[in-house]
Legacy VTK file of the C-alpha trace (Angstrom):
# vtk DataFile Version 3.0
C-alpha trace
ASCII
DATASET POLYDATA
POINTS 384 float
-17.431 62.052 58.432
-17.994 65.523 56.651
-13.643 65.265 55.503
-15.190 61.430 53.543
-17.904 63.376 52.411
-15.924 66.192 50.939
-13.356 63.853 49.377
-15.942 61.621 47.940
-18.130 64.733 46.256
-14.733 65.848 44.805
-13.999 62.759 42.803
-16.764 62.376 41.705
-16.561 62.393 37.764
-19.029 65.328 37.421
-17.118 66.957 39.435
-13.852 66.150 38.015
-14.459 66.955 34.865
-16.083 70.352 35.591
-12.676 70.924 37.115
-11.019 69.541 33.744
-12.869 72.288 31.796
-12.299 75.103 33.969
-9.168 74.047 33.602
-8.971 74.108 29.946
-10.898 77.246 29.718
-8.433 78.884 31.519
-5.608 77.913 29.437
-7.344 78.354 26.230
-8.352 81.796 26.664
-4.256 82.486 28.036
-3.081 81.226 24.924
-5.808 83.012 22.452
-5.294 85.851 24.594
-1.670 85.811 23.560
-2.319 85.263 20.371
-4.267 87.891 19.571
-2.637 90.639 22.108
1.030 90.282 21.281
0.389 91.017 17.271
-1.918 93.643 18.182
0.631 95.403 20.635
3.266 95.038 18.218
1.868 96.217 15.084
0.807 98.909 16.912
3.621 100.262 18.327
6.577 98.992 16.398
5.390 99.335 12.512
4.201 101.340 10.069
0.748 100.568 9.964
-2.229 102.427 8.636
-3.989 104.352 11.401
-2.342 102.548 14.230
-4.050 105.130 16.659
-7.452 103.611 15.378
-6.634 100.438 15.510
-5.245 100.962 19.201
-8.419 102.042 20.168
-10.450 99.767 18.402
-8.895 96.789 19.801
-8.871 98.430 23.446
-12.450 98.885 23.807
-13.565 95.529 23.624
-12.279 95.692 27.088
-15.615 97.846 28.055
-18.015 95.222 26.587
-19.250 92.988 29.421
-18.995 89.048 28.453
-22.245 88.192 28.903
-23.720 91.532 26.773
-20.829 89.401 23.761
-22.064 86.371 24.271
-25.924 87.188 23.743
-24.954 88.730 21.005
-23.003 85.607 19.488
-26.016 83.343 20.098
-28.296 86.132 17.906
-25.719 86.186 15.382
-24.144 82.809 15.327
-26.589 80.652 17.013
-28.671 77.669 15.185
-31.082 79.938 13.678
-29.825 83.101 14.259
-28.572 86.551 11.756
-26.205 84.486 10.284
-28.575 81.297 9.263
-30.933 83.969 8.184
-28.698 85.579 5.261
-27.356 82.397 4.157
-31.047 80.497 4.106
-31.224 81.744 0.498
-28.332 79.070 -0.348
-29.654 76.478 1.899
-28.608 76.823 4.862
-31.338 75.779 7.437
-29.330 75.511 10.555
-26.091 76.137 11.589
-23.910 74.758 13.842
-24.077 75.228 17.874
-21.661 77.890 19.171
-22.139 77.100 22.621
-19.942 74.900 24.877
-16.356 75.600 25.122
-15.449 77.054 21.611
-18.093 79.278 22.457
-17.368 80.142 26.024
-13.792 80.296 24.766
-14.165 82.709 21.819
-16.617 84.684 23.521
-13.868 85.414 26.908
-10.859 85.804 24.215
-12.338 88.616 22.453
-13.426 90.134 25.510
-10.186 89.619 27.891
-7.113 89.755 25.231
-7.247 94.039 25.612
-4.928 92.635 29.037
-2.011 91.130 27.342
-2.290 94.074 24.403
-1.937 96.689 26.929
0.088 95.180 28.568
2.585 94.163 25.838
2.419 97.287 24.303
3.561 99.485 27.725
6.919 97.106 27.524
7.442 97.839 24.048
7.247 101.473 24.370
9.919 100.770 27.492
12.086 98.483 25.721
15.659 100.076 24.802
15.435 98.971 20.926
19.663 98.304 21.047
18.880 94.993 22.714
16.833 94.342 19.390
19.419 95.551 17.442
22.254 93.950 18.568
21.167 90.625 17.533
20.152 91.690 14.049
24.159 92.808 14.325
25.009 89.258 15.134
23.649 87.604 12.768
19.873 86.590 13.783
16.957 87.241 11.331
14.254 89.631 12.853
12.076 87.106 13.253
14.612 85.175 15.319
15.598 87.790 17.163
12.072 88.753 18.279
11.912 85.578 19.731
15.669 84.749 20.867
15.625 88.704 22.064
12.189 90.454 22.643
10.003 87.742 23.542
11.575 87.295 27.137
11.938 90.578 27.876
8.056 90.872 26.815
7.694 87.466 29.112
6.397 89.677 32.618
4.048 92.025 30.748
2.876 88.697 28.827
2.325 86.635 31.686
0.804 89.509 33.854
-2.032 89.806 30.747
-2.676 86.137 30.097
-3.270 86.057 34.184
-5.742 88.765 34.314
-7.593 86.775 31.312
-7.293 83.489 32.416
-8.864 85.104 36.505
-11.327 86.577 34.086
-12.363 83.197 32.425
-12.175 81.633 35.919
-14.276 83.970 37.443
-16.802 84.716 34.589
-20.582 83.428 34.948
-22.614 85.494 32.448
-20.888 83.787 29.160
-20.554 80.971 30.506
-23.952 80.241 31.140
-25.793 82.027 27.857
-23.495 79.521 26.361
-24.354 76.232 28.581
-20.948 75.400 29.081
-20.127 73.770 32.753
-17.348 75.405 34.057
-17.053 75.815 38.068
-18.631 79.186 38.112
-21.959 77.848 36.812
-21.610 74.478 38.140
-21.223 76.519 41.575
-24.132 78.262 41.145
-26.904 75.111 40.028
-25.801 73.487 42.881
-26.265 76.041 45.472
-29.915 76.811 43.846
-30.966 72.729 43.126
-30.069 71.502 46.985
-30.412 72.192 50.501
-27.592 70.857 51.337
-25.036 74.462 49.870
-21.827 72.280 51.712
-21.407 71.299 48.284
-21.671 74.665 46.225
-18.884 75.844 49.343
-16.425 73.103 48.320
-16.374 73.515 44.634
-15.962 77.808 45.489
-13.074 76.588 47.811
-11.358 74.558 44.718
-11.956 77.781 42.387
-10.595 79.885 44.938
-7.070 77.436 45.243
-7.255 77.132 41.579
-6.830 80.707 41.015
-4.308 80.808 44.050
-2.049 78.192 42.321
-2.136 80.505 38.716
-1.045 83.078 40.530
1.665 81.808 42.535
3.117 79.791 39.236
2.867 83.262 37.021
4.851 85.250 40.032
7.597 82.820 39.599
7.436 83.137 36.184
7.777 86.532 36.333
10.622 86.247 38.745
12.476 84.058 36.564
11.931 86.763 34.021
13.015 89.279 36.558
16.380 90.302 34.923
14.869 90.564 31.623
12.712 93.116 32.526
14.908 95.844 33.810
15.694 97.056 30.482
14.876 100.889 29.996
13.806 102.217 26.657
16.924 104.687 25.604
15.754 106.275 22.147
13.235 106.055 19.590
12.695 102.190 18.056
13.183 101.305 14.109
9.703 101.564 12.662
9.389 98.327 10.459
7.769 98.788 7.136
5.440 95.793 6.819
5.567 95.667 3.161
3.295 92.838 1.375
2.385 91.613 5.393
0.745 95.242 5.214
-2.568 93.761 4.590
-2.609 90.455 5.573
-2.021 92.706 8.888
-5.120 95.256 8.363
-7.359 91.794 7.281
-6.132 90.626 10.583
-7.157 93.479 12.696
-10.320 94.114 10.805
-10.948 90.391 11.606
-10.708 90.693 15.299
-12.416 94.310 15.563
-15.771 92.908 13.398
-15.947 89.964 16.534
-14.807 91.927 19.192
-16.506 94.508 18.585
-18.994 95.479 15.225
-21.124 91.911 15.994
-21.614 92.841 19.666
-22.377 96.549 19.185
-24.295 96.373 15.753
-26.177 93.151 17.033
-27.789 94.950 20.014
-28.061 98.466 18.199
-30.098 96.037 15.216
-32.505 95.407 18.255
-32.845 98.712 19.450
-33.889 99.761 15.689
-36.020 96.797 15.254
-37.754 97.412 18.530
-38.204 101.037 17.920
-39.693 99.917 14.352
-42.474 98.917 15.989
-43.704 101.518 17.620
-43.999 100.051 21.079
-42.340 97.088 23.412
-44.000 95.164 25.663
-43.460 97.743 28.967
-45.446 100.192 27.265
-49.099 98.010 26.771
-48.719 97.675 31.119
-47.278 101.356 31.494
-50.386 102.261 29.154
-53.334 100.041 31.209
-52.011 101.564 34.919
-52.249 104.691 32.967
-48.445 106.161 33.467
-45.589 106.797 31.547
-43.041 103.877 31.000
-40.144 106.097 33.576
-42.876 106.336 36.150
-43.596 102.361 35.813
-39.955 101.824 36.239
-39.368 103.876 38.880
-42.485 102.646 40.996
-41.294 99.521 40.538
-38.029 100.086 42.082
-39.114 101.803 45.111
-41.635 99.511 46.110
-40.494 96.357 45.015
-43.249 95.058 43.895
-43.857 93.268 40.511
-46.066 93.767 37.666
-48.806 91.699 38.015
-49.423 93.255 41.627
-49.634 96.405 40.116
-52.248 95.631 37.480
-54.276 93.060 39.572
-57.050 95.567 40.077
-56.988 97.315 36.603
-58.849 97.542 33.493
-57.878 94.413 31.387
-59.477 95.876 27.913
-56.752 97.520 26.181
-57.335 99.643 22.707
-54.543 99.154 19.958
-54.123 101.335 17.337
-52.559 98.834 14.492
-51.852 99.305 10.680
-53.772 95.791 10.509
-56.375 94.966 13.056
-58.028 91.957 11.677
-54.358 90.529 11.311
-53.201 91.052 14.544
-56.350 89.766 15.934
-56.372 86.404 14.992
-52.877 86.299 16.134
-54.034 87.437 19.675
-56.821 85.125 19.671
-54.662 81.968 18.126
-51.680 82.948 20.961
-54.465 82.483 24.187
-53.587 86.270 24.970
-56.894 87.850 24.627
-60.880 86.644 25.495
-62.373 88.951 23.179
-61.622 90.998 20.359
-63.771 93.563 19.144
-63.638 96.898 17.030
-64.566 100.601 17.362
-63.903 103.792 16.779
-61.086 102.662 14.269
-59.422 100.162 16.356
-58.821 97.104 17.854
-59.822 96.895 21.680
-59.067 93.386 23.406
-59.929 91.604 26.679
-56.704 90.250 27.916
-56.940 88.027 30.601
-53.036 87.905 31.698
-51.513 91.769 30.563
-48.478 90.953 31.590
-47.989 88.259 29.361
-50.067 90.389 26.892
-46.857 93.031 27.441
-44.594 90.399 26.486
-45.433 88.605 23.600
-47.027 91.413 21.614
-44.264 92.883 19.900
-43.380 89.667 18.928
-46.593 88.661 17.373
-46.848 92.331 15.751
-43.336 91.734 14.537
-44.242 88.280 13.169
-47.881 89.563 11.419
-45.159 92.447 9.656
-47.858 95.001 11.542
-46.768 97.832 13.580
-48.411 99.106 16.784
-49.085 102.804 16.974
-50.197 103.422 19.983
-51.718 101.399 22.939
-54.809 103.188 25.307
-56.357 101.622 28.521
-60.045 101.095 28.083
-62.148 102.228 31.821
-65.343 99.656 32.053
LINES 1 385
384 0 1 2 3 4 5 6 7 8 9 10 11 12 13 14 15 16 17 18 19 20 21 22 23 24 25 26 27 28 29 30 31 32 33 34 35 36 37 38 39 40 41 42 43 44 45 46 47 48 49 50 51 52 53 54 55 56 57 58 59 60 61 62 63 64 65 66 67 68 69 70 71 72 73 74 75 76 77 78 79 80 81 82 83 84 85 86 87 88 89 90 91 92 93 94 95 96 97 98 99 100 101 102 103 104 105 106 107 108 109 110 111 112 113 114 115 116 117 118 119 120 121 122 123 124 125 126 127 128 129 130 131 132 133 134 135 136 137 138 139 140 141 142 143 144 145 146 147 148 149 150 151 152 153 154 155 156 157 158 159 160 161 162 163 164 165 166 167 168 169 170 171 172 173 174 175 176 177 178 179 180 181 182 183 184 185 186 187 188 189 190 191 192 193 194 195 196 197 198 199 200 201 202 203 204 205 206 207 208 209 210 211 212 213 214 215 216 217 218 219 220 221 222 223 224 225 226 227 228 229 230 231 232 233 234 235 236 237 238 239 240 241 242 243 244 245 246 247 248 249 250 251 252 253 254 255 256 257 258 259 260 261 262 263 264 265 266 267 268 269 270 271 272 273 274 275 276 277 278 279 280 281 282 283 284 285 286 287 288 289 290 291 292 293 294 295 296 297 298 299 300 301 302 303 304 305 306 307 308 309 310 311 312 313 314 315 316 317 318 319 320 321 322 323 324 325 326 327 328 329 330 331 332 333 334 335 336 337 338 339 340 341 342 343 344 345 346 347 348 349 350 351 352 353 354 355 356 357 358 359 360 361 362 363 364 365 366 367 368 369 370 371 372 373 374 375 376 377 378 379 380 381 382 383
């Protein structure tokens, strides 16, 4: 019957072991989570460390970045032949290691989920009445073992509460996880219900993700229960600031460390395409904006309200196209050699093409422009 049925999908060992990595996802990105958020929250609110308002909002934002937006950005940067493999060809390097899979998938959700337990951590140190601290530093107990005879379990709600929004987040994340082909149950959810009829099977494994994130829930409220007692402490007066001493900059190498992947490889990655696109002089939109004769806004926005698609927009325009180029004969041989173009011809000063597909035209010409190291000026529709 459909109970067998159910039962026999579930153990199967596909689907076992997608469950296995979810799994281990999940508790991977809690523990990096942790071990990124508590130092953050601490140095910055405990210690005398340079700029700790930067740094607080520096390792905050991170939080804004969406996973997916990260994780494109690690595959340009880190991937096989990516930025990376790029600067250190010169010293052999021809290929680098894949990032994808789960060190990928979880690197990519640590940086972007541990803002939760910082936050988080950080609101119960600025409540936490520093005498309990200080009392076992009277008794005899090293500040290192009293943070974690002392602090540590009264940090142990605000902790846990963190770790579970980042651990929901890694359950419940599909963007990363797929730019970086790793099979957790979001993605394995989602090939199943597109590559059968039958979506009975895409419902069960949703139903298992859905008591999955049930059971972390219900096991971090009794956690937090247990820690109950711990948390009713109420900050009284102002905490000892620590002087960090020779940890000062291992502590600023750390946070510089986490801010470059968090945050400068994302954001500088995606602002190095902007600039590289904007080198050269036109993207693919413009070369269909510029046959249908409109602006690229007015494309855009025609395509939203009618819901059509490119190629029904251009299927009864002019396919010769003039380009304006800093090297025509160049260019044209790469147009010719790519099957984008049926003729090439010149006048007037530039290149004017017969393209027999524009929208792919649209697509691959900044590419090939890139590649020839020519840059496109400016792209006219040609009437017949």
């Amino acid at each position: 019957g459909a109970e067998s049925s159910a039962l026999e999908f579930l153990a199967r060992p596909r689907t076992l072991t997608a469950i296995a990595a979810t799994l281990a996802l999940g508790g991977l990105v809690g523990a990096g989570t942790i071990a990124l958020g508590v130092p953050i929250a601490w140095l910055t609110t405990r210690t005398d460390l340079p700029g700790r308002r930067a740094w607080t909002v520096l390792t905050v934002v991170p939080l804004a970045i969406p996973s997916y937006v990260v994780g494109f950005a690690f595959l340009a940067f880190f991937g096989a032949r990516g930025t990376l493999q790029g600067i250190l060809a010169p010293l052999g390097v021809d290929r680098l290691p894949s990032i994808g899979g789960l060190f990928g998938a979880v690197l990519v959700l640590t940086l972007v989920s541990f803002p939760y337990v910082t936050l988080a951590t950080r609101a119960a140190l600025l409540r936490l009445d520093p005498a309990v601290e200080e009392s076992a530093r009277l008794l005899g107990d090293r500040r290192m073992t009293g943070f974690r005879r002392v602090t540590l379990p009264v940090l142990g709600p605000a902790i846990s509460a963190g770790a579970l929004l980042a651990v929901l987040y890694a359950l419940s994340d599909f963007g990363a996880v797929s730019l970086l082909q790793f099979d957790s149950l979001s993605r394995v959810i989602y090939l199943q219900y597109g590559a059968t009829f039958d979506r009975s099977l895409a419902a069960i494994l949703a139903l298992v993700l859905v008591a999955m994130t049930f059971a972390i829930t219900w096991g971090e409220g009794r956690l937090r229960t247990r820690a109950g007692a711990y948390a009713s402490l109420s900050k009284r007066r102002p905490p000892t600031v620590v002087h960090l001493g020779r940890w000062r900059w291992p502590s600023i190498a750390f946070l510089t460390i986490v801010s470059i992947l968090a945050l400068a490889i994302p954001v500088g990655t995606i602002a190095w395409w902007l600039i590289r696109g904007m080198a050269q002089g036109v993207v693919g939109v413009d070369v269909v904006a510029s046959v249908l004769g409109l602006s690229r806004r007015t494309l855009n926005r025609r395509l939203a309200e009618r819901g059509t698609s490119i190629r029904d927009l251009i299927a009864d325009r002019p396919r010769s196209i003039r380009l304006r180029t800093d090297d025509r004969r160049g260019l044209g041989r790469e147009l010719v050699g790519a099957g984008l173009v049926e003729s090439v011809r010149f006048e007037d000063g530039a290149m004017v093409v017969e393209a027999g597909d524009v929208e792919r035209l649209g697509r691959e010409l900044p590419r090939l422009a890139r590649d020839a190291g020519v840059r496109l000026r400016r792209v006219e529709p040609v009437d017949d």
